[in-house]
Residue, then its C-alpha position, 0 to 999 in steps of 0.5 A: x451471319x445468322x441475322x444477314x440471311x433474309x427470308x426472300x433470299x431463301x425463297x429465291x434459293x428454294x425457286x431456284x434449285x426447287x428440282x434440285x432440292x425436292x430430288x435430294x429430299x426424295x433419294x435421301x428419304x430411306x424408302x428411296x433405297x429400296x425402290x426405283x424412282x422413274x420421274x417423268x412418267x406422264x401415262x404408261x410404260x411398259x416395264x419388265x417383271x421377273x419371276x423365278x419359279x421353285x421354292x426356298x430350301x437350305x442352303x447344300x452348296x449344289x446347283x441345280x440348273x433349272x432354265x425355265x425357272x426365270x420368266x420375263x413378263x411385259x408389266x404395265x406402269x401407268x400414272x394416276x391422279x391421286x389425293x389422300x387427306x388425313x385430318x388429325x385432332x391434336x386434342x384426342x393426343x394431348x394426354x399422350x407422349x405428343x404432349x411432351x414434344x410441345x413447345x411451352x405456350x404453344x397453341x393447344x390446337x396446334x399440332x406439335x410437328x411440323 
């Protein structure tokens, strides 16, 4: 079955469901369960920021109602254009544990993950 998958299949696949499968990558990674995406943010939107007043204690079971502790502020999202480029020696790692995740005549200016 293996053999019978061509590689301009899995590129037609991959342009096909491009958005589909680059959003599964995303909400799969684990910094997505600790953040909240909002895709299709072109310049700003105006979000909401809570902050609660007061200091941490232990826990006494009583509640104290205190109303003006919660504040609502109008936070500003806005979208920039970035780039970040990193540049790695492979050869400054290869005495390392990188080393032994190599595969075996393999180039040894290549780097060892993909």
């Amino acid at each position: 079955m293996a053999s019978s998958i061509k590689i301009s299949d899995l590129a037609a696949y991959a342009g096909k469901y491009n958005k589909q499968l680059v959003t599964r990558l995303v909400n799969g990674l684990q910094v997505a369960q600790d953040v909240t995406v909002r895709p299709g943010v072109k310049n700003r939107e105006l979000i909401t920021k809570l902050s609660v007043d007061g200091q941490m204690g232990p826990y006494t079971g009583v509640k104290r109602n205190n109303p003006d502790a919660i504040k609502f502020e109008p936070r500003i999202l806005e979208v920039f254009v970035g780039q970040y480029d990193v540049n790695i020696d492979p050869m400054k790692f290869r005495d390392t544990w990188l080393s032994e995740v190599m595969k075996p005549g393999v180039n040894p200016l290549d780097i060892p993950f993909e």
